[in-house]
VOGU-3710 file (C-alpha; in Angstrom, 3 decimals, decimal comma):
1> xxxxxxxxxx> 29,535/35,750/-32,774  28,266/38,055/-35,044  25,535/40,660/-34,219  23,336/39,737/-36,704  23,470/35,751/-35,217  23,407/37,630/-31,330  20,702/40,138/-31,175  21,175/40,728/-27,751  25,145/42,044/-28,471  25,383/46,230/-27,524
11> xxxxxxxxxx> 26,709/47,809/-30,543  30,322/49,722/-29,816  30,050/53,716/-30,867  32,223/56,088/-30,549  32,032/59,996/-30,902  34,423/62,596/-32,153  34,748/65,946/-29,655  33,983/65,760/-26,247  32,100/69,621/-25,881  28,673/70,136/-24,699
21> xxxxxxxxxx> 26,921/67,311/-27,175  29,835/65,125/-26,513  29,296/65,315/-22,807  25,424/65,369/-23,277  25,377/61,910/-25,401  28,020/60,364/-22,820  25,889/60,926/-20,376  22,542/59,776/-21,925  24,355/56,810/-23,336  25,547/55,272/-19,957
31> xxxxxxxxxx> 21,926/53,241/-19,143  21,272/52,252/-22,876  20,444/48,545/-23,288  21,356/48,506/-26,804  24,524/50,785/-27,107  28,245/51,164/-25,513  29,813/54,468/-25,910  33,268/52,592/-26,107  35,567/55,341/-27,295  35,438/59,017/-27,639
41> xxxxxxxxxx> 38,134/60,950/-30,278  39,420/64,326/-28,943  42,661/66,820/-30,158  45,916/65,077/-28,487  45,989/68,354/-25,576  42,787/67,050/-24,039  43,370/63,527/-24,009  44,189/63,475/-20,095  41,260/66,054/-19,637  38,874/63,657/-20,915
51> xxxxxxxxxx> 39,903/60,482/-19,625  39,839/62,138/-15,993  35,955/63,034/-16,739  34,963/59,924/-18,509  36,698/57,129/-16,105  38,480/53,941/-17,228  35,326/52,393/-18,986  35,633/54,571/-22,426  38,536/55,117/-24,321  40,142/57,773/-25,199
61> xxxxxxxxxx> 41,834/58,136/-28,845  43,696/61,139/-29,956  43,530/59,565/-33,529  41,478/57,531/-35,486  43,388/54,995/-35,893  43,537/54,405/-31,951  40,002/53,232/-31,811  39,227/49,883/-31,084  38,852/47,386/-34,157  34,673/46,479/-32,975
71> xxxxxxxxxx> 33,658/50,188/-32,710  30,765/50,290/-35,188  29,671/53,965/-35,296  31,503/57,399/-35,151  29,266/60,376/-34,377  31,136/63,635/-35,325  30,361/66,444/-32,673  32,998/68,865/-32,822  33,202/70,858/-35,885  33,939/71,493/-39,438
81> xxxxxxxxxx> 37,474/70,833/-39,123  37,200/67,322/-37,754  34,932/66,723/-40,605  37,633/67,808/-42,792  40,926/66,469/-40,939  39,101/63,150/-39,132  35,798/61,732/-40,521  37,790/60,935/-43,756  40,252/58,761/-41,769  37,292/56,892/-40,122
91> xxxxxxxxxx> 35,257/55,839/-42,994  38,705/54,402/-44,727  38,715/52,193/-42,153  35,469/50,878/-42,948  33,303/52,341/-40,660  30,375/54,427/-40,760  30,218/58,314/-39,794  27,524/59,985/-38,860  27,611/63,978/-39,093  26,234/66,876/-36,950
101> xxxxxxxxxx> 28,936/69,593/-38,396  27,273/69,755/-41,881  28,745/73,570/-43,128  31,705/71,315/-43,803  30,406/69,936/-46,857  29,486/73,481/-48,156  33,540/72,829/-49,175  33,356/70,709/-52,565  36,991/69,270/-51,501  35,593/68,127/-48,222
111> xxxxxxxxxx> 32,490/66,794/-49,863  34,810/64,828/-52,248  37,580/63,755/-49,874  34,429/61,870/-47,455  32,901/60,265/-51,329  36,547/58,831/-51,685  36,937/57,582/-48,047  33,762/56,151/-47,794  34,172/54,294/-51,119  37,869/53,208/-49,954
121> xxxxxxxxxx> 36,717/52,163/-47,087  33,324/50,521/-48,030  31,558/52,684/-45,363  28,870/55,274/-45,053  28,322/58,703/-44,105  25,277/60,487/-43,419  24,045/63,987/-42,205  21,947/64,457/-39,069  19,205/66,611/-38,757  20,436/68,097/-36,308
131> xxxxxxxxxx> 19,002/71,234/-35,211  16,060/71,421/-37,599  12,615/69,068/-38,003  11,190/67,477/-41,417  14,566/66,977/-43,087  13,345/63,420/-43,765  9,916/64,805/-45,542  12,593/67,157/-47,586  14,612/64,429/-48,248  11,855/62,124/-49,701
141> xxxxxxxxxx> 10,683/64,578/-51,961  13,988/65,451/-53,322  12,968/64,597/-57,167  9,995/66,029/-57,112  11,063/69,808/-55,760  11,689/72,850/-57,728  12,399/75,479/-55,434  13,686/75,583/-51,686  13,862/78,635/-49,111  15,291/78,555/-45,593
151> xxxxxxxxxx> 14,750/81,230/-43,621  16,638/82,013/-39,803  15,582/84,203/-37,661  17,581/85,180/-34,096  17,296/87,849/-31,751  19,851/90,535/-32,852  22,673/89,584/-30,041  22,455/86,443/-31,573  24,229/87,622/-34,623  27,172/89,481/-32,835
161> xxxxxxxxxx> 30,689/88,688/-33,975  29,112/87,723/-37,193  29,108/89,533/-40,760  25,326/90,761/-39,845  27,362/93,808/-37,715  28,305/95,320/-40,967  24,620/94,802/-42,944  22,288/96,218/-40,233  22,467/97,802/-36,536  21,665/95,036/-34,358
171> xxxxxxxxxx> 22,079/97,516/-31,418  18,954/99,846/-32,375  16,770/97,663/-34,122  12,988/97,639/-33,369  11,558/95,146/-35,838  12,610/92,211/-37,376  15,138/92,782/-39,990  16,222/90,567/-42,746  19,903/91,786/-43,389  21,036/88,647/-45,986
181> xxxxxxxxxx> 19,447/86,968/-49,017  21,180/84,223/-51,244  22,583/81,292/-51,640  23,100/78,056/-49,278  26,930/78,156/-50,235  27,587/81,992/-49,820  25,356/81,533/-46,348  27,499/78,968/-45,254  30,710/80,549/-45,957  29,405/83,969/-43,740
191> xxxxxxxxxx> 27,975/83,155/-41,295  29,461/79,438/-40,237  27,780/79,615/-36,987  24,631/79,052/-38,920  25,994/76,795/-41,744  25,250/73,599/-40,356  21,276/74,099/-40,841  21,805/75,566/-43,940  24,090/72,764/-45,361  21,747/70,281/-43,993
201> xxxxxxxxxx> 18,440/71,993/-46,182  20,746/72,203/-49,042  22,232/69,014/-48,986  18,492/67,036/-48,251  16,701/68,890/-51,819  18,227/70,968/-54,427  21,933/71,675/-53,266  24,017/74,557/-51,878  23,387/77,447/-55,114  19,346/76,349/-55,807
211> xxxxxxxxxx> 18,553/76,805/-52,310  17,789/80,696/-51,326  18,731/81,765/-47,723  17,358/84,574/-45,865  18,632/85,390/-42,623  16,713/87,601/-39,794  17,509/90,141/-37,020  14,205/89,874/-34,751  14,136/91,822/-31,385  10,894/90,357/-30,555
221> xxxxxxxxxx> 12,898/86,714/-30,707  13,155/84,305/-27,830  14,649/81,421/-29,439  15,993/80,505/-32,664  13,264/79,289/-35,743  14,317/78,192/-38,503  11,781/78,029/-41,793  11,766/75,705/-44,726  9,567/76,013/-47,586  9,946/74,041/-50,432
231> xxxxxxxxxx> 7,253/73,238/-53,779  7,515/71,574/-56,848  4,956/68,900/-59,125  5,252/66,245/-56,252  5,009/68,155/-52,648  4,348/71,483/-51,204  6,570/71,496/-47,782  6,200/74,775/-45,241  7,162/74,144/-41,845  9,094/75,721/-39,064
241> xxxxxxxxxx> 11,675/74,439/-36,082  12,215/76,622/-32,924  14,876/75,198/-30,717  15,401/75,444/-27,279  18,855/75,853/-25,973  20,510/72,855/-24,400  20,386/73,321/-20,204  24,476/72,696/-19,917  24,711/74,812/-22,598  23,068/77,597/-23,626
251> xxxxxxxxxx> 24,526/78,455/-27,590  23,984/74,771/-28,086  20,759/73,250/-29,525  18,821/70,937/-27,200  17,128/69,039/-30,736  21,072/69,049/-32,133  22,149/67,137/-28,482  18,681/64,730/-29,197  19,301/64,375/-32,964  22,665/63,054/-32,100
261> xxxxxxxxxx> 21,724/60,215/-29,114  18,834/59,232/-31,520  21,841/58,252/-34,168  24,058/56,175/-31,828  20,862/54,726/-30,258  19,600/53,239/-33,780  22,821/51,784/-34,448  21,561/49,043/-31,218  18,134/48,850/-32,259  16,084/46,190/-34,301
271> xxx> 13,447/48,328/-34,927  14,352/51,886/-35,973  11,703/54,946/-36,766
//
């Protein structure tokens, strides 16, 4: 019986990387009237890791084409490479990806290898929010907006180990400094830590090289906030995001975690917001 003629069926999911988000959603997921996590994709080396954590309920796959033949939805949670290497092999089976790790699609080969997938396989992909609010307002108005800017801002240790070491001194800093301006695309590609919000702005409005990044060193900074402002004829948008981190996880977002258990739990439900 189909689930459109059983209403009460729980819709199968499965999710790609078993990290902090993984773990999070697994855990979140286990009480939900309308969704199974049934299977959960990880690198062939921690197969037996994750199997030992998650029990003999959820399977484990070390391949896409392992998953069972009823799983409806595939959350990706573990990178830009497994939106390269594995979402591609999930959609040409017909079924639908959703997609925290959005940098990836800064790549035009990536963007264009998930097109031909999802057309092979007659399935969808779409891009979480993720760790930013009023992507859906951005979205909405995407014909009717001229101009976008994003703007980041982190405490300075925040940007260690990235490309910001060589444009400022995040050791002495006493006021905010903004240390890059450009494009989506060239933000994405240096600083991939922080592509995923970027990519996610760019993708929802005017693309990766109409949408103007500005990234900032703040030592007054608690948290991570991330700005949009967008105009054109048919909206005015100016809003901001700061996220908290995620309590198993500090360098993960708690919204990211959220934005990702709202997915899977839509998938179950006949009403969706």
């Amino acid at each position: 019986m189909s689930r459109q003629s059983d209403p009460r069926q729980k819709r199968q999911v499965a999710i790609i990387g078993y990290g902090a988000i993984g773990a999070e959603v697994s855990n979140r997921l286990q009480e939900d009237p309308d969704v199974t996590l049934a299977a959960v994709l990880v690198r062939p080396a921690r197969v037996a890791e994750t199997r030992a954590l998650l029990g003999p309920g959820v399977c484990v796959a070390a391949s896409p084409e392992e998953l069972p033949g009823d799983i409806d939805f595939v959350l990706e949670c573990a990178g830009h490479a497994a939106v390269h290497d594995v979402a591609p092999r999930v959609l040409h089976r017909g079924i639908d990806v959703g997609i925290l790790s959005a940098g990836a699609l800064a790549d035009p080969a990536t963007l264009d290898q998930l097109q031909t997938a999802a057309r092979a396989g007659h399935a969808q992909a779409s891009v979480l929010p993720g760790a930013i609010g009023g992507i859906d307002a951005l979205a909405a108005a995407q014909g009717g907006i001229d101009s976008v800017e994003y703007s980041g801002r982190k405490a300075p240790q925040a940007w260690q180990g990235t490309p910001a070491e060589d444009m400022c001194d995040l050791a002495t800093l006493e006021k905010p400094e903004a240390f890059f301006t450009g494009s989506a695309r060239e933000a994405a590609r240096l600083f991939p830590k922080n592509a995923n919000v970027v990519a996610t702005v760019a993708l929802a409005a005017v693309g990766f090289d109409r949408t103007r990044v500005t990234l900032i060193a703040d030592p007054g900074a608690t948290a991570n906030t991330h700005r949009i402002q967008a105009e054109g004829p048919a909206v005015a948008v100016d809003y901001s995001t700061t996220g908290k981190p995620l309590a198993s996880n500090p360098k993960t977002s708690a919204l990211t975690a959220l934005s990702a258990l709202r997915a899977l739990r839509n998938r179950g439900r006949l009403i969706r917001i």
